[in-house]
C-alpha positions in Angstrom: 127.9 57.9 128.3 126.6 60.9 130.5 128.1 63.6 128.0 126.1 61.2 124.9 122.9 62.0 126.9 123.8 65.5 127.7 124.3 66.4 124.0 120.7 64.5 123.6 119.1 66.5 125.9 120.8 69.7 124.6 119.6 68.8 120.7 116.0 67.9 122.1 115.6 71.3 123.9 116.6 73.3 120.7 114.4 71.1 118.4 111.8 72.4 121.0 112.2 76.1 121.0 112.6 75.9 117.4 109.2 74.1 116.8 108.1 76.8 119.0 109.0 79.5 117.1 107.3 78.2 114.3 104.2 78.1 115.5 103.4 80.9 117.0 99.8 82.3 116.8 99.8 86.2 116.0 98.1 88.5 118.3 95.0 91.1 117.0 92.8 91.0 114.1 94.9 90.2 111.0 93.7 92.4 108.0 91.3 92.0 105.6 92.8 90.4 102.5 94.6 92.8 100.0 92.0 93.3 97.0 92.9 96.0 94.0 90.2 98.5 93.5 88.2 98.4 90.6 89.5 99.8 87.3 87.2 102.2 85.7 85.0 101.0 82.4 87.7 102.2 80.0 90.3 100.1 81.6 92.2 103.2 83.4 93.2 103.5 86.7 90.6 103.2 89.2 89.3 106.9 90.5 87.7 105.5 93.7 88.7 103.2 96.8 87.2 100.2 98.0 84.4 101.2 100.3 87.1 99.2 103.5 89.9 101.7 102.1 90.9 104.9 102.7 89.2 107.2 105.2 85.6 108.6 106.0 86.9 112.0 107.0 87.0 114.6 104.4 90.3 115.8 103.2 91.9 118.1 105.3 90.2 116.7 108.5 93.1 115.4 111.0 93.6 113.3 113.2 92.0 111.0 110.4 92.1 107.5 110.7 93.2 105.1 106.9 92.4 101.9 106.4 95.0 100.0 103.9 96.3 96.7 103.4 98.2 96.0 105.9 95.5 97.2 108.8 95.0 101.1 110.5 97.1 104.0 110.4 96.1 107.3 112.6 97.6 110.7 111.3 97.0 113.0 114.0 98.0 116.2 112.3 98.5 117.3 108.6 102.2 116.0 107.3 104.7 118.9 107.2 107.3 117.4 105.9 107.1 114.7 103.1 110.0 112.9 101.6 109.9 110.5 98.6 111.9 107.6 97.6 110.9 106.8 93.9 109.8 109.0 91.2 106.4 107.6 91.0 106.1 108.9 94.4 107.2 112.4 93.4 105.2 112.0 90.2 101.9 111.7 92.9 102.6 114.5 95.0 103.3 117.1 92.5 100.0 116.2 90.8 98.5 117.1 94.1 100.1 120.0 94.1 102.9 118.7 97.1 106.4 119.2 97.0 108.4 117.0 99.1 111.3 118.5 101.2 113.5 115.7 99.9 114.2 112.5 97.4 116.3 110.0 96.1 118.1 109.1 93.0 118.5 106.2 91.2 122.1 105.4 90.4 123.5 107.8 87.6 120.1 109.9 87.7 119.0 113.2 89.1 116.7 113.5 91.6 114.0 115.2 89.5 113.5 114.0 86.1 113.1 116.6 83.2 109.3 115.6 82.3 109.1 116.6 85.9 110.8 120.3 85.9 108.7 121.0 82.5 105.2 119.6 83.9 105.4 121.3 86.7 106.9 124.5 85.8 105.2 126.4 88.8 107.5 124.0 91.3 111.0 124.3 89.7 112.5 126.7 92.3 111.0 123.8 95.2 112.2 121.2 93.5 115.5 122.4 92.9 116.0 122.9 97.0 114.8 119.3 97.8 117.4 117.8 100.0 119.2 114.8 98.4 118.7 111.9 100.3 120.6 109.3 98.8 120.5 106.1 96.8 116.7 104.9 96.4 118.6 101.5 97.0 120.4 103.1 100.7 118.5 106.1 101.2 120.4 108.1 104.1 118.5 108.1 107.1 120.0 111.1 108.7 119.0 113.3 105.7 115.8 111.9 105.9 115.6 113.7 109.8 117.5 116.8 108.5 115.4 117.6 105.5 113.5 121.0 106.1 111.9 123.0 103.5 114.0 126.0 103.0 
């Protein structure tokens, strides 16, 4: 009988913690809710943030504070060394005139598509010395830390 109420006692404690777990109350100011910015009149891709997006200093300025979905991120100095892990990423950065020091591949692909090499002729020789930094699906975190522009 006194193992019966043991095992009761046992199974009411872990329903306890469990319930407990699931509720939880988060701590801070959750962010404000996740709204896509405005597409321009001709249906393209919007040119402009929502005014609670982004950041008030000018570009260049660091440390520089950006607001996005999820809440605040502070960059304190200008990034020296940017890595990608899709091509739409690399796609963004090279129209900004940024080479990354490093990027995936998909499975069976290079790292660089050939739209890529021809649009941006003036960045083949950068490109080419990207470090490889795996799968986009297992990207290799150590290359990730050892990836230096050469």
């Amino acid at each position: 009988m006194r193992l019966t109420f043991l095992a009761r006692a046992l199974l009411a404690v872990l329903c306890l913690l469990v319930l407990a777990g699931c509720g939880a109350t988060a701590t801070g100011t959750p962010p404000p809710p996740a709204r896509p910015a405005p597409a321009d009149a001709d249906g393209a891709a919007p040119t402009v943030l929502p005014a609670d997006r982004g950041s008030t200093e000018p570009d260049g300025v660091f440390p520089r504070t950006v607001t996005h979905e999820t809440g605040t991120s502070t960059i304190p100095a200008p990034p020296r060394r940017i890595v990608v892990i899709s091509t739409g990423q690399l796609d963004g950065l090279l129209s900004l005139g940024v080479v990354p020091v490093g990027a995936t591949r998909a499975e069976a692909a290079t790292m660089v598509p050939d739209y890529l090499t021809e649009a941006f002729p003036q960045h083949r020789a950068a490109l080419a010395a990207m470090a490889d930094l795996g799968l986009r699906t297992a990207p290799a975190v150590e290359a990730v830390a050892a990836a230096r522009r050469t």
